[in-house]
PALUMMAR-536198 format. One record per residue: residue number from 1; x, y, z of N, C-alpha, C in turn; residue in one letter. Coordinates in steps of 0.05 Angstrom, whole numbers, plus 5000, padded with zeros to 4 digits. Layout:
N
seq=NUM	n.u=X	n.v=Y	n.w=Z	ca.u=X	ca.v=Y	ca.w=Z	c.u=X	c.v=Y	c.w=Z	type=a
...
end
This chain:
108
seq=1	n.u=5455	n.v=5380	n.w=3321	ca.u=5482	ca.v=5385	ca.w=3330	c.u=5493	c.v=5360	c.w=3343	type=x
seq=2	n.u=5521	n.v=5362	n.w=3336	ca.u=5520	ca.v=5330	ca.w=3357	c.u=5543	c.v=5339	c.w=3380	type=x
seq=3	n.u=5548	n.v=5329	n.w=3401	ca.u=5554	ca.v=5324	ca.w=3423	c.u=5577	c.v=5343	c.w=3420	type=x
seq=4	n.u=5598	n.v=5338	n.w=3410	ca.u=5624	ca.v=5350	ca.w=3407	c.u=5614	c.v=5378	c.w=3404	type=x
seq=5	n.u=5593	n.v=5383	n.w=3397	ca.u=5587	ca.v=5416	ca.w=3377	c.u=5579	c.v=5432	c.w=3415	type=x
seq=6	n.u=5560	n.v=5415	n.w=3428	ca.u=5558	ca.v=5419	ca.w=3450	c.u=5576	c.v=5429	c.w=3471	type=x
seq=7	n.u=5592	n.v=5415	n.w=3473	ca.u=5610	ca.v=5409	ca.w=3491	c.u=5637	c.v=5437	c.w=3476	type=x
seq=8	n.u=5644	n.v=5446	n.w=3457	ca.u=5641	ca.v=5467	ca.w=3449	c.u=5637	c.v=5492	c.w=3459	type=x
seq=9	n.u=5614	n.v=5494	n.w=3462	ca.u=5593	ca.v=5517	ca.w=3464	c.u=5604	c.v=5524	c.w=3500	type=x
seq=10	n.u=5601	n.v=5502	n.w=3512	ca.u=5606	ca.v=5493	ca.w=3541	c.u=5633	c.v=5509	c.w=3547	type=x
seq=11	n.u=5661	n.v=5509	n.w=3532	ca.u=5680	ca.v=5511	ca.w=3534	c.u=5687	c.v=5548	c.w=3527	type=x
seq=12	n.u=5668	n.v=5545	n.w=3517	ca.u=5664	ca.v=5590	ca.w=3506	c.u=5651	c.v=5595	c.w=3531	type=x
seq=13	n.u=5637	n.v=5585	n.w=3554	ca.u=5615	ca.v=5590	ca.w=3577	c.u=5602	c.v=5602	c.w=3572	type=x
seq=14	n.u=5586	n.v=5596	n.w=3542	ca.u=5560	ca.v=5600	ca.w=3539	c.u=5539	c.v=5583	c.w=3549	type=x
seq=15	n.u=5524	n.v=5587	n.w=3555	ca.u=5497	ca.v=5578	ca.w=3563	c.u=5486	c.v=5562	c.w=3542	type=x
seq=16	n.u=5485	n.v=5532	n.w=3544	ca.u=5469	ca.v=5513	ca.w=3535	c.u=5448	c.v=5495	c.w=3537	type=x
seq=17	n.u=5427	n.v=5510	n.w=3536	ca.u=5405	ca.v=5500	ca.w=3540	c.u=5389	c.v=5470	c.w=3523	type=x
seq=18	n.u=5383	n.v=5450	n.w=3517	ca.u=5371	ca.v=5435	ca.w=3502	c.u=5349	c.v=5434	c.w=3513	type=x
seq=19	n.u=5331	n.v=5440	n.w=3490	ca.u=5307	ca.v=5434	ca.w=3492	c.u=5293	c.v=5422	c.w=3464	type=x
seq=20	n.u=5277	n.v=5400	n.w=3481	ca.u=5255	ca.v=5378	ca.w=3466	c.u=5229	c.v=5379	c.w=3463	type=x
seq=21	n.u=5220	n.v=5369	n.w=3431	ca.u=5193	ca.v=5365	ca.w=3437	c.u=5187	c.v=5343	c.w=3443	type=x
seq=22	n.u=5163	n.v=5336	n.w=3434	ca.u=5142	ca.v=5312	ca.w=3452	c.u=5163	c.v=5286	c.w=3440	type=x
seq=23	n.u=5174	n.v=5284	n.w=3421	ca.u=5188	ca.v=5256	ca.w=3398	c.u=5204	c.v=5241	c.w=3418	type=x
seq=24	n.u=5218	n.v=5260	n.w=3439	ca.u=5235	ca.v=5237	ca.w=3462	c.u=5216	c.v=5242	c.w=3488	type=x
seq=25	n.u=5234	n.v=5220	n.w=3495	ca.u=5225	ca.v=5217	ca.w=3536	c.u=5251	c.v=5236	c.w=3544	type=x
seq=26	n.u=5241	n.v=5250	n.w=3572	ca.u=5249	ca.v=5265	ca.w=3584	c.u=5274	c.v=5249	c.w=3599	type=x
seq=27	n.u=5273	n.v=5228	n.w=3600	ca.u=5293	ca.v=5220	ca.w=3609	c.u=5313	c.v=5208	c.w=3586	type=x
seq=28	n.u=5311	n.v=5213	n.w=3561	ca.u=5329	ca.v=5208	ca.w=3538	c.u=5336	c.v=5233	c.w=3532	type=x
seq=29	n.u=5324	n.v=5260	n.w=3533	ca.u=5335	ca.v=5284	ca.w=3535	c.u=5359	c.v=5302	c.w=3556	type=x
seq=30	n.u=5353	n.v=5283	n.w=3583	ca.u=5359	ca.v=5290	ca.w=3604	c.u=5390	c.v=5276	c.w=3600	type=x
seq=31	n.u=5393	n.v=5248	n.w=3590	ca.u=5417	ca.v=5239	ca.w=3588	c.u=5432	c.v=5250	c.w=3571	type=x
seq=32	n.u=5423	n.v=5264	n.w=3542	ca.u=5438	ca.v=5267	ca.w=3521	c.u=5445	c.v=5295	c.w=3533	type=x
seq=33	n.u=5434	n.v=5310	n.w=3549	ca.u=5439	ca.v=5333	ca.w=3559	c.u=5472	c.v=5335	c.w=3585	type=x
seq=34	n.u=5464	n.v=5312	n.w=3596	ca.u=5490	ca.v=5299	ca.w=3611	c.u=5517	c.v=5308	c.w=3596	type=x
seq=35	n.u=5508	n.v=5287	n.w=3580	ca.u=5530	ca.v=5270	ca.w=3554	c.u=5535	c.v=5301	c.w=3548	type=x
seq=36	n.u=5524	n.v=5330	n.w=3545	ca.u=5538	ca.v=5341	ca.w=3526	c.u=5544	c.v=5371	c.w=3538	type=x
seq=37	n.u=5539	n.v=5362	n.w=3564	ca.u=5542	ca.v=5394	ca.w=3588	c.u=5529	c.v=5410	c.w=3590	type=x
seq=38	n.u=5507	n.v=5407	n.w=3575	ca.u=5481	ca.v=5427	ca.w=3574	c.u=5479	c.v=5433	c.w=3608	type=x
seq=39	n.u=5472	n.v=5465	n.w=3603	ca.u=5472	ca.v=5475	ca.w=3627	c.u=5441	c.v=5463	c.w=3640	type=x
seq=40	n.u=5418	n.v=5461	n.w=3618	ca.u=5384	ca.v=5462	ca.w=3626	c.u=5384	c.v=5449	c.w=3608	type=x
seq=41	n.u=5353	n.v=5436	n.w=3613	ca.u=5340	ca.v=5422	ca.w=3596	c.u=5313	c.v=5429	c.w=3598	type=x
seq=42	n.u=5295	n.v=5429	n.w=3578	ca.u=5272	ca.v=5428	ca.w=3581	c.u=5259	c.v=5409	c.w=3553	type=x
seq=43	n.u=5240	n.v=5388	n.w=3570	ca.u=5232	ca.v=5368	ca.w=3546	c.u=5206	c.v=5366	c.w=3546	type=x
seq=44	n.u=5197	n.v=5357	n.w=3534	ca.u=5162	ca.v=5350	ca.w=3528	c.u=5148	c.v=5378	c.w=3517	type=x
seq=45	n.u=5166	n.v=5401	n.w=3493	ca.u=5158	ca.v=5428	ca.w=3507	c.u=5142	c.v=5425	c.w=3464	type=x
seq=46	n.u=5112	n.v=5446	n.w=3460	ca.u=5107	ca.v=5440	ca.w=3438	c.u=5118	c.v=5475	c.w=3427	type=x
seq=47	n.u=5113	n.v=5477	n.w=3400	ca.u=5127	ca.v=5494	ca.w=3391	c.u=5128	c.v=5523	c.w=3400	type=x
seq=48	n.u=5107	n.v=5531	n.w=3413	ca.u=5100	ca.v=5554	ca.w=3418	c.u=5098	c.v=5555	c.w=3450	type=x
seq=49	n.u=5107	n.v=5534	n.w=3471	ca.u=5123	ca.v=5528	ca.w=3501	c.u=5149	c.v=5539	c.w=3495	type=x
seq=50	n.u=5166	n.v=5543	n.w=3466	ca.u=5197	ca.v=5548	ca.w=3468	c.u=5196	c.v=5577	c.w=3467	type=x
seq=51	n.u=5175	n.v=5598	n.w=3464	ca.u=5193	ca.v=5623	ca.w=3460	c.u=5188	c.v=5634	c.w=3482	type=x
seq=52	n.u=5175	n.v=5630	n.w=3502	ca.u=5173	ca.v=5658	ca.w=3528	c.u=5201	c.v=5643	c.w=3548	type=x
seq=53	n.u=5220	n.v=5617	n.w=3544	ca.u=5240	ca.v=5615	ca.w=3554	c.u=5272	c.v=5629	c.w=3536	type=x
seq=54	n.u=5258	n.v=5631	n.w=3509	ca.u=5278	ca.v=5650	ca.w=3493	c.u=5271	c.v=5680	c.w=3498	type=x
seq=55	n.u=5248	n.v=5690	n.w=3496	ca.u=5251	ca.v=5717	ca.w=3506	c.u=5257	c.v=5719	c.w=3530	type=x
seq=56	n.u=5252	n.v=5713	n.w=3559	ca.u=5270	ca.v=5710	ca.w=3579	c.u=5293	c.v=5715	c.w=3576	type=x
seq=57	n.u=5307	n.v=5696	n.w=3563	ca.u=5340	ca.v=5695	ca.w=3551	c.u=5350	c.v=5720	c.w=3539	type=x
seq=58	n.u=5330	n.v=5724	n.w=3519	ca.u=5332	ca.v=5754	ca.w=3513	c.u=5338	c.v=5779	c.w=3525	type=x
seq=59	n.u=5320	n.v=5780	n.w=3538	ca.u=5325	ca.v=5799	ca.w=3569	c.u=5343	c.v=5797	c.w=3581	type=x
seq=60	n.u=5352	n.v=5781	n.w=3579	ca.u=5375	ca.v=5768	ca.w=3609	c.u=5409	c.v=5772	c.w=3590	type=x
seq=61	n.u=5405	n.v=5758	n.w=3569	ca.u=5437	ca.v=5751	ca.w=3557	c.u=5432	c.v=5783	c.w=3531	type=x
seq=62	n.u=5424	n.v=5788	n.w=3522	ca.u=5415	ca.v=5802	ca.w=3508	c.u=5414	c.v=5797	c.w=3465	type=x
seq=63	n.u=5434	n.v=5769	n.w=3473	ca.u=5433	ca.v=5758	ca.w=3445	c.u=5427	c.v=5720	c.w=3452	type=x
seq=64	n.u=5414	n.v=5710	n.w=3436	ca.u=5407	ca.v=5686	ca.w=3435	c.u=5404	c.v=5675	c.w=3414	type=x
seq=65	n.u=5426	n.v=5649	n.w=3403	ca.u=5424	ca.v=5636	ca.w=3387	c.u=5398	c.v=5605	c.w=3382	type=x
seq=66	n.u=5378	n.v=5607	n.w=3369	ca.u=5362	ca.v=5584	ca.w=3366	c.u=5379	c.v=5564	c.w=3336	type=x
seq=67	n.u=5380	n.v=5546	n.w=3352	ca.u=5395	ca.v=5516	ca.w=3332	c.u=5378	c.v=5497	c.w=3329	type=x
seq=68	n.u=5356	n.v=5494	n.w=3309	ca.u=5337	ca.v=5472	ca.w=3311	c.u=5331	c.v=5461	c.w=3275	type=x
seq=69	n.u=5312	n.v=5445	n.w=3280	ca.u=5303	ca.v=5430	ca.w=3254	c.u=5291	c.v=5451	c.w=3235	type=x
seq=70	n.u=5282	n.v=5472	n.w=3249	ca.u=5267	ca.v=5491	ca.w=3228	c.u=5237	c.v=5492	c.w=3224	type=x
seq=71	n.u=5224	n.v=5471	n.w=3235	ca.u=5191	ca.v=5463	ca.w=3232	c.u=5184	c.v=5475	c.w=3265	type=x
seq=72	n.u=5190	n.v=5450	n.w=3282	ca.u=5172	ca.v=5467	ca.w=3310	c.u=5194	c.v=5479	c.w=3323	type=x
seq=73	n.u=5214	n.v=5494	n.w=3313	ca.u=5228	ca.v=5511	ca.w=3327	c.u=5227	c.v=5539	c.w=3316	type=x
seq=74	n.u=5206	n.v=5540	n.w=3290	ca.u=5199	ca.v=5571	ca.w=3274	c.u=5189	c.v=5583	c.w=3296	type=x
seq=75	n.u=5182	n.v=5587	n.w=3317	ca.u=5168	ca.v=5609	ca.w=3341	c.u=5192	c.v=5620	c.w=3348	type=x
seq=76	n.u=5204	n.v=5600	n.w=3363	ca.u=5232	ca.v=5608	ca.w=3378	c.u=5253	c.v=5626	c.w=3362	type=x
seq=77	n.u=5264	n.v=5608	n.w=3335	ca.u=5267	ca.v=5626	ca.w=3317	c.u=5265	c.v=5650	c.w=3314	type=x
seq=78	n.u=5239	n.v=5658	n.w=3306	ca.u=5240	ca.v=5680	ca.w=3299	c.u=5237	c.v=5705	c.w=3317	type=x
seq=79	n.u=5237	n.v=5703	n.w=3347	ca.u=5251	ca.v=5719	ca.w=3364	c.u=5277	c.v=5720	c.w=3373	type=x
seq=80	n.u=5294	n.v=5703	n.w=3353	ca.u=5320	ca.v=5696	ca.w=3376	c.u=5336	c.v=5718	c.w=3354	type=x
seq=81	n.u=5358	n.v=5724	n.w=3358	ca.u=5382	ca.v=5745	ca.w=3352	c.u=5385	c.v=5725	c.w=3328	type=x
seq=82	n.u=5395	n.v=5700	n.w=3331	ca.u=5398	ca.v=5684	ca.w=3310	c.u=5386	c.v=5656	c.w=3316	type=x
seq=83	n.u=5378	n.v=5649	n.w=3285	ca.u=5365	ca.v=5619	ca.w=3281	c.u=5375	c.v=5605	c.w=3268	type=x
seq=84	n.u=5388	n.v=5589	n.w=3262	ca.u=5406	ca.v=5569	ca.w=3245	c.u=5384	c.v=5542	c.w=3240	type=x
seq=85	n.u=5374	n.v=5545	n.w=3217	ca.u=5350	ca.v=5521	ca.w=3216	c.u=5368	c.v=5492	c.w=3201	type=x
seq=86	n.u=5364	n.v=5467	n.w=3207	ca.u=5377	ca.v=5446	ca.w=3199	c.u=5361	c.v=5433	c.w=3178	type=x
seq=87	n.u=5330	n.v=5437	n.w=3176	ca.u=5316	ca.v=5428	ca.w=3164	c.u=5329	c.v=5422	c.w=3128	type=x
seq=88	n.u=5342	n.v=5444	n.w=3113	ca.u=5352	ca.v=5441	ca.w=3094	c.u=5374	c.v=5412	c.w=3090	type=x
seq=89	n.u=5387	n.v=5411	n.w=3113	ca.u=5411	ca.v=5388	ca.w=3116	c.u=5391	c.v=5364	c.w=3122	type=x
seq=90	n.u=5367	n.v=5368	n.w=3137	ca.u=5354	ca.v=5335	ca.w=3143	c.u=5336	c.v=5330	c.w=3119	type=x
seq=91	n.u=5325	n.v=5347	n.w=3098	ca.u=5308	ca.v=5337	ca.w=3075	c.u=5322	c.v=5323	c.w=3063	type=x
seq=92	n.u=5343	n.v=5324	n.w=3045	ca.u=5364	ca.v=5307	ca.w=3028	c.u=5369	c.v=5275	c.w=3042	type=x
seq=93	n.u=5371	n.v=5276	n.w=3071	ca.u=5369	ca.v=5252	ca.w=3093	c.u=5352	c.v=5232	c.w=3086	type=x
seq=94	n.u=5335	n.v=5259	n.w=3090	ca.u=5299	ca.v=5243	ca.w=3103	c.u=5298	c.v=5219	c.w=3075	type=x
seq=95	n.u=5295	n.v=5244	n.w=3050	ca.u=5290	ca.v=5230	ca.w=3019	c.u=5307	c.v=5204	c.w=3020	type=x
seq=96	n.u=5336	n.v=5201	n.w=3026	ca.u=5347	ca.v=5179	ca.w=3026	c.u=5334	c.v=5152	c.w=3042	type=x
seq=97	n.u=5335	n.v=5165	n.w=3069	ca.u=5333	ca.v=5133	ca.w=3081	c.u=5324	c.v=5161	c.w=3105	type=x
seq=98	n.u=5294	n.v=5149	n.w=3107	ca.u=5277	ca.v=5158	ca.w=3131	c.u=5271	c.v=5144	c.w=3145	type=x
seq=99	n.u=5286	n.v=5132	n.w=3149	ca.u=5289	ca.v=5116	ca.w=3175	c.u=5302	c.v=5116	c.w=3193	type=x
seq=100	n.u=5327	n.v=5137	n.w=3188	ca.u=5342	ca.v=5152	ca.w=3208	c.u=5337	c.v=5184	c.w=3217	type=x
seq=101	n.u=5319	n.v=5192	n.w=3208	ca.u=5310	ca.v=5212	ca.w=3217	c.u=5309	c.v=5219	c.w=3247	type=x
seq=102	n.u=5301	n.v=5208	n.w=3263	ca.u=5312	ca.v=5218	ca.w=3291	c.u=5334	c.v=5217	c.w=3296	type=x
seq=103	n.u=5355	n.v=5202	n.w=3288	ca.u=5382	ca.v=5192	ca.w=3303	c.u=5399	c.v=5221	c.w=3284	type=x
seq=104	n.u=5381	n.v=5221	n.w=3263	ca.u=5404	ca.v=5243	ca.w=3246	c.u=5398	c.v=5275	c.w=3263	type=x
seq=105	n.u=5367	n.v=5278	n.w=3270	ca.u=5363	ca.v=5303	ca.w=3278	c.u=5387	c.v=5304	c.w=3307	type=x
seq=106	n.u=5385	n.v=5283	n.w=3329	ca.u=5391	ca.v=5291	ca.w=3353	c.u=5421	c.v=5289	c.w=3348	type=x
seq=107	n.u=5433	n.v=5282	n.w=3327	ca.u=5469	ca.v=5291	ca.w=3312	c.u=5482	c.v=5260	c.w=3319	type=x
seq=108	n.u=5473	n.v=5236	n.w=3311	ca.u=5477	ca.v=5214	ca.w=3319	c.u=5483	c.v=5198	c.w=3297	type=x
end
């Protein structure tokens, strides 16, 4: 998602959480999280660290959208109300020129 999509979400006062796996520093998550009004952050987290903060959410908001790559965000996924996987939009990428693969995942 990139920044504007964020900042968005922010403006409905929905709750925006970003969360990272191990691929950034916590302090490159922490800024892009700045940059885009995220309410929380949570970084360094591996695939199966993201769902007992989505079921939480669950409980609490009673619907929860997961927006991720589709690989280590399938846990979270598949407890959330909805999953929107990107993975289909970053293969066609990757095949081109994988060398932008991070800058394309974090919407850059």
């Amino acid at each position: 998602m990139q920044l504007q999509q964020f900042k968005h979400c922010t403006c409905w006062h929905k709750k925006v959480v970003i969360i990272s796996g191990r691929q950034f520093s916590a302090r490159t998550v922490n800024a892009i999280a700045k940059q885009a009004g995220s309410d929380e952050v949570l970084a360094d987290q591996l695939p199966e660290d993201k769902v007992e903060p989505f079921a939480l959410w669950l409980l609490e908001y009673k619907h929860v959208k997961v927006v991720g790559d589709g690989g280590n965000d399938a846990p979270a996924m598949a407890i959330a109300s909805i999953g929107i996987a990107l993975w289909a939009v970053l293969v066609p990428m990757l095949l081109l020129k994988p060398q932008t693969s991070h800058a394309f995942r974090m919407g850059f």
